[in-house]
NUNU-591639 format. One line per 8 residues: number of its first residue (from 1); their letters; for each residue x, y, z of N, C-alpha, C. Coordinates in steps of 0.1 Angstrom, whole numbers. Atoms other than C-alpha are relative to their C-alpha. Layout:
BEGIN
NUM> a> X,Y,Z,X,Y,Z,X,Y,Z ~ ...
! end
This chain:
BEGIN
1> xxxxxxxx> -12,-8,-5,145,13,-39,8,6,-11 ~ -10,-7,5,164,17,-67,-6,12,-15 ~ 10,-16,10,135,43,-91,4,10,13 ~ 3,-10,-10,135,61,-54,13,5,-1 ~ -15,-9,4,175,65,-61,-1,9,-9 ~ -1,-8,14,169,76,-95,-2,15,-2 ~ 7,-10,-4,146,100,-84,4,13,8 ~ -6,-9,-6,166,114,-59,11,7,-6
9> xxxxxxxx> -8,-9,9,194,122,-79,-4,6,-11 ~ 6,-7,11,174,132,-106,-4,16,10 ~ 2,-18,-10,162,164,-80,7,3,0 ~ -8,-12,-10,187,171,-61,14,9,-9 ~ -5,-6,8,209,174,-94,-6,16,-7 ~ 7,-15,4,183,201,-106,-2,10,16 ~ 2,-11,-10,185,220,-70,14,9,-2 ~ -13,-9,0,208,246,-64,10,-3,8
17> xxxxxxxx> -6,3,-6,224,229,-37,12,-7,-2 ~ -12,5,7,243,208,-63,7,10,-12 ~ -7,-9,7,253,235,-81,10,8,11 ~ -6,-1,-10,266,251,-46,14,-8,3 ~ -12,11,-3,287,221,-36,6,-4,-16 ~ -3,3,5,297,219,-70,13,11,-2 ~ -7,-10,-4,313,256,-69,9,-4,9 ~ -7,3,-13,326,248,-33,15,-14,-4
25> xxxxxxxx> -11,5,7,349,218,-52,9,2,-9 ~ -12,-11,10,365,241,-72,6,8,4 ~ -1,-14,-4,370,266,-46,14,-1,8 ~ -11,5,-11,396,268,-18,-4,-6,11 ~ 8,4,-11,374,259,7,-2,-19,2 ~ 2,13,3,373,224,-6,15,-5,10 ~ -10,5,-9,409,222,8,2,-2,13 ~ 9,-2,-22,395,231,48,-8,-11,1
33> xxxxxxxx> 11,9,-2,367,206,41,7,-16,2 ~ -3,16,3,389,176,29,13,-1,12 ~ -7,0,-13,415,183,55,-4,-3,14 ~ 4,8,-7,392,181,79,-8,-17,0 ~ 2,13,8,384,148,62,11,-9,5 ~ -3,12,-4,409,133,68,8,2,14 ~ -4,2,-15,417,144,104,-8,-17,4 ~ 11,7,-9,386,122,112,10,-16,-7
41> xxxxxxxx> -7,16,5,405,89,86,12,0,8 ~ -10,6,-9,434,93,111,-5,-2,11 ~ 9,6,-15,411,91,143,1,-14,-1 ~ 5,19,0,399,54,130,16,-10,11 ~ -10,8,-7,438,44,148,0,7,9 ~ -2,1,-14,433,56,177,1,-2,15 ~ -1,11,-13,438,43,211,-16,2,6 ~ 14,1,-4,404,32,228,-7,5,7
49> xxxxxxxx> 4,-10,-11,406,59,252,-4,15,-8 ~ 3,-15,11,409,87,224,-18,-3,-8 ~ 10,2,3,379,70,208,-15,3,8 ~ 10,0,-9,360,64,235,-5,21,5 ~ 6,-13,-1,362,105,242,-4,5,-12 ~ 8,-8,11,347,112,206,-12,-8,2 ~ 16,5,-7,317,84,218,-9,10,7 ~ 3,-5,-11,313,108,246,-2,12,-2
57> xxxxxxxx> 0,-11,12,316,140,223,-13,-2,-3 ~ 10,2,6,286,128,206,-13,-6,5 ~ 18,2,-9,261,115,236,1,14,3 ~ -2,-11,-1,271,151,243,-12,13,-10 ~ 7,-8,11,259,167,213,-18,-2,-4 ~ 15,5,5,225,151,211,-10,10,5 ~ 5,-14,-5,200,181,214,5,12,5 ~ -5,-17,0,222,208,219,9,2,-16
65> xxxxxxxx> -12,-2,10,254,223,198,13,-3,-4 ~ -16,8,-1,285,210,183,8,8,13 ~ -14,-12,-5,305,242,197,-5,-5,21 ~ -4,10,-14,289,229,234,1,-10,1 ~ -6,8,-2,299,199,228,13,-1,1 ~ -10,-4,0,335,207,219,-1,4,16 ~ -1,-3,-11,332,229,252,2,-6,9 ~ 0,10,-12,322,205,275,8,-9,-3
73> xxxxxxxx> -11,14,-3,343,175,261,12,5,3 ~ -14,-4,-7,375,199,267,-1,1,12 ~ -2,-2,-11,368,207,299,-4,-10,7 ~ -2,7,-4,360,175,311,14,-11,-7 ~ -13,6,8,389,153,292,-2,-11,-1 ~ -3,11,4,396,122,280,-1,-9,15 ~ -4,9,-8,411,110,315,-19,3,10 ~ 12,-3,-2,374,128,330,-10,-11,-1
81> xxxxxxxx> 9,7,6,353,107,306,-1,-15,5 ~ -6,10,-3,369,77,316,-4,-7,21 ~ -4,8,-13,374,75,352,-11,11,14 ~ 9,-7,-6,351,103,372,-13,-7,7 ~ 9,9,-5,326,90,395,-13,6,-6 ~ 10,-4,4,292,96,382,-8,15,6 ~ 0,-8,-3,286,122,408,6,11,-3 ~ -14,-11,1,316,143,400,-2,2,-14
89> xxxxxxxx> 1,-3,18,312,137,363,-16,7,-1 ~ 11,-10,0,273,153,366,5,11,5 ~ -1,-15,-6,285,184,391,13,8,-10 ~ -10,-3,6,317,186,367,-12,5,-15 ~ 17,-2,12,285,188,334,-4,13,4 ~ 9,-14,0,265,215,353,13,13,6 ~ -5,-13,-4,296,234,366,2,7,-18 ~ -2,-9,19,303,240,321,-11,2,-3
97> xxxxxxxx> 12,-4,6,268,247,322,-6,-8,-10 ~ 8,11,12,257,217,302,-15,-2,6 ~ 14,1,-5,219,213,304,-4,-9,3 ~ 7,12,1,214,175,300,12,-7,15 ~ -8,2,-11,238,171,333,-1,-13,7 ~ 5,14,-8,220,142,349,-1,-9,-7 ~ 3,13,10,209,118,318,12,1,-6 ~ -17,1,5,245,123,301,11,-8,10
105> xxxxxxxx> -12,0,-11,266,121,332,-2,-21,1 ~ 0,12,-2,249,86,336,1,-7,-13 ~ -8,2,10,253,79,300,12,-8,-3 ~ -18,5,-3,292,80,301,0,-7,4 ~ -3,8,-13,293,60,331,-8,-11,-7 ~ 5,12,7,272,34,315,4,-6,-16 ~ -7,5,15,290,33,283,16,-3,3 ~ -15,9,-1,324,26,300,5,-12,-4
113> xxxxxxxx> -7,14,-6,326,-9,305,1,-4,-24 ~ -3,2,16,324,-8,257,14,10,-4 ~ -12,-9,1,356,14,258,9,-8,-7 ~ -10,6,5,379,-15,251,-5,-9,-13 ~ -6,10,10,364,-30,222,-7,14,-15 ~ 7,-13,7,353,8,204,15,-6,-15 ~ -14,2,11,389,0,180,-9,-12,-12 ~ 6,13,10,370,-32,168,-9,3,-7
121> xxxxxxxx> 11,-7,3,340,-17,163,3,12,-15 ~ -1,-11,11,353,11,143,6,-3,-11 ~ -10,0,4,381,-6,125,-5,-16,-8 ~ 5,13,4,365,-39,119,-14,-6,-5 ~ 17,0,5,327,-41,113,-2,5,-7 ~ 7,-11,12,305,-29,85,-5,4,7 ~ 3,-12,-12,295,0,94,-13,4,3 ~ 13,-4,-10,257,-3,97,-2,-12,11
129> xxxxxxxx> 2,7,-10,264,-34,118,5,8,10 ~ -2,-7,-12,285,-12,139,-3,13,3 ~ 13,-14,-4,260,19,137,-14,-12,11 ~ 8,3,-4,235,-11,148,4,-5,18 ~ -4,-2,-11,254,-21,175,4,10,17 ~ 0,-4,-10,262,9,193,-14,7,7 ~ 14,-2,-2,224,17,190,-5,-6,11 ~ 7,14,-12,213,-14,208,9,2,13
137> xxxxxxxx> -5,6,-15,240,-15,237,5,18,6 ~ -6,-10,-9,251,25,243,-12,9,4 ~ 14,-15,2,221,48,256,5,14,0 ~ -5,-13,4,221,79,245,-1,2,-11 ~ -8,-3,13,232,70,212,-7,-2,-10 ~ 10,10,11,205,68,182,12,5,-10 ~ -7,-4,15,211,66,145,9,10,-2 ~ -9,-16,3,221,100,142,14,1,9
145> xxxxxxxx> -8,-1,-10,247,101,171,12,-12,0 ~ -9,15,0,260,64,163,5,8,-15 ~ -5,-4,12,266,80,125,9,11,-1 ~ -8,-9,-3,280,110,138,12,-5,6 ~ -13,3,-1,307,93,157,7,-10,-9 ~ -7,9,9,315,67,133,3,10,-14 ~ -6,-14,12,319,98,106,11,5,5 ~ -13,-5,-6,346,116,131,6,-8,2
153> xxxxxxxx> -13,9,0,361,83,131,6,-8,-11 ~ -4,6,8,368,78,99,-12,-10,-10 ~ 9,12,9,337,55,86,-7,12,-5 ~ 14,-10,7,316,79,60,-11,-7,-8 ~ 6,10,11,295,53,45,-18,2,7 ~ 12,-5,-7,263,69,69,0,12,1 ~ 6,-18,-1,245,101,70,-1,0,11 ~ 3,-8,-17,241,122,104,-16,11,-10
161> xxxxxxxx> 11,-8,6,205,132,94,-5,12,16 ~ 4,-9,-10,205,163,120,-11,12,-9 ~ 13,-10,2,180,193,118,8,8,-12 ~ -3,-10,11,202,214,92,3,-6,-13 ~ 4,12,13,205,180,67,-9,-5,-2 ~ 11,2,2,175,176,69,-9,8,-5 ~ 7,-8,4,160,206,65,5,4,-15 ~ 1,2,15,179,207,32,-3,-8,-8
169> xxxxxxxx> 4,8,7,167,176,19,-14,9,-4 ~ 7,-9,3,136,194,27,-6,9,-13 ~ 0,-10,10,141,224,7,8,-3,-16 ~ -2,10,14,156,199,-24,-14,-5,-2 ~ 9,7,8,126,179,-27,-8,3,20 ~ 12,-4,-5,92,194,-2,-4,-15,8 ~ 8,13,-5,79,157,0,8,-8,8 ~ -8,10,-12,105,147,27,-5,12,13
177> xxxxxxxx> 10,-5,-18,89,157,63,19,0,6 ~ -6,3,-6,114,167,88,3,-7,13 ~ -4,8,-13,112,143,110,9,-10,-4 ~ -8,11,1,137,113,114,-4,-11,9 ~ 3,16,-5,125,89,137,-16,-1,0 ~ -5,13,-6,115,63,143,13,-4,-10 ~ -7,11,4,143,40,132,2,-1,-19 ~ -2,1,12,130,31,97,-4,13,-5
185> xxxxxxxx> -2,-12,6,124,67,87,12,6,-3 ~ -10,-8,0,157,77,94,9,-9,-12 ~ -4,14,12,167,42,67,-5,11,-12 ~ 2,-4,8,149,58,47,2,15,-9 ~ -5,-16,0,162,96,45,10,-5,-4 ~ -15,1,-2,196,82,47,2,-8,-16 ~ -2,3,16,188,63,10,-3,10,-7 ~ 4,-16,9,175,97,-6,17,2,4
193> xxxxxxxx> -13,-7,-2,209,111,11,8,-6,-11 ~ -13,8,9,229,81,-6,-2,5,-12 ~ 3,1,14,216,88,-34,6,15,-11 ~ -12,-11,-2,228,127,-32,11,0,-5 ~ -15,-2,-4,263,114,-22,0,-5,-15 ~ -2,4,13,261,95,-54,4,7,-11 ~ 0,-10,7,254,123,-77,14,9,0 ~ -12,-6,2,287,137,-66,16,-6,0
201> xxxxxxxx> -17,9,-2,313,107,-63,2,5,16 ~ 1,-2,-16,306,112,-24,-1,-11,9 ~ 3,11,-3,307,89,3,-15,9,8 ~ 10,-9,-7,273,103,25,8,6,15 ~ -4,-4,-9,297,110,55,5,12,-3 ~ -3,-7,7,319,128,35,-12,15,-8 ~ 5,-8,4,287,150,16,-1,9,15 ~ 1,-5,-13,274,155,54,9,13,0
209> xxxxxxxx> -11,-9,0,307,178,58,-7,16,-6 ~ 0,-12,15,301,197,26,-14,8,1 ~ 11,-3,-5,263,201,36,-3,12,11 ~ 5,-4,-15,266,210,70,9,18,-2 ~ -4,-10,-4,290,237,61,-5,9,-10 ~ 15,-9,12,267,256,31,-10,0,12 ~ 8,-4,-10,243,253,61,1,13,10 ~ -7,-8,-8,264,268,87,9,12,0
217> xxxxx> -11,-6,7,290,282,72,13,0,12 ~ -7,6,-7,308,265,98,7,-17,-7 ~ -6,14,0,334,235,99,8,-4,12 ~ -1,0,-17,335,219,132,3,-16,1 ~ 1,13,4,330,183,131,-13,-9,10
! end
């Protein structure tokens, strides 16, 4: 494990991508990036209802786009997420035009009854026990989706290995495939990542950010 670190930073230091994000910390842009930074370190106090709609945010997002995610989690709401009968919360999905309308809708409704102890979870556990946990008990929710909301809430100590961090690992070092699952593949992407964050005094939630928006050229969350 720890030559495979070496290794990794030894690359990704010689890619251009660390020369990119090295620019981008010098720049002004750095100040949009870290701002949005620490919106997400004030989320971590939020009430369990605010929490629970960034959970719901993020079974959301799984195969589509942040920006319909955003969409759909405004237009259904917090009090929505929460309390909508499962019928009403699907026909409320396909009236915003959400595509996954049926396996989402029941989702939500099945991740209710963990609403009250989401604070503990976020606030209290190490955070691949509580990436492991919401894996095992929320459906909907893999690695990627458990790391993404525990990033908007403040924990950066996990990578969100989606299709556009991935595809830069990729184009850093060839000999990473883009796939991520199963389980322990995505372990093991997520130590290359660490190893990245390392190279910059990063946490990997935090790089994520910095990543995703050289990707995008968006900052969304």
């Amino acid at each position: 494990m720890e030559s495979a670190s070496v290794s990794g930073q030894i690359i990704f230091r010689e890619s251009h991508f660390f020369s990119k994000l090295r620019f981008i910390q010098q720049s002004q842009i750095k100040d949009v990036l870290e701002t949005r930074l620490d919106d997400f370190r004030r989320m971590k106090f939020s009430s369990a209802e605010t929490l629970f709609g960034e959970l719901c945010f993020c079974i959301l997002t799984a195969n589509t786009s942040a920006e319909m995610g955003i969409r759909t989690q405004q237009g259904i709401g917090i009090e929505g997420f929460m309390e909508l009968p499962e019928d009403k919360l699907r026909q409320r999905l396909h009236e915003l035009k959400y595509r996954f309308y049926n396996v989402r809708s029941r989702f939500i409704v099945k991740a209710r009854p963990f609403l009250d102890r989401l604070p503990e979870i976020v606030r209290s556990m190490e955070p691949f026990d509580a990436r492991e946990f919401l894996v095992k008990n929320i459906d909907g929710i893999s690695y990627k989706e458990a790391s993404h909301f525990l990033r908007n809430v403040g924990v950066f100590d996990l990578a969100i290995l989606d299709k556009h961090i991935v595809r830069i690992m990729n184009q850093v070092d060839p000999s990473i495939d883009l796939k991520v699952t199963p389980a322990f593949r995505y372990i093991q992407k997520e130590n290359i990542f660490r190893a990245y964050s390392d190279c910059l005094g990063m946490k990997p939630g935090e790089l994520d950010l910095y990543l995703w928006y050289i990707a995008t050229g968006k900052i969304i969350k």
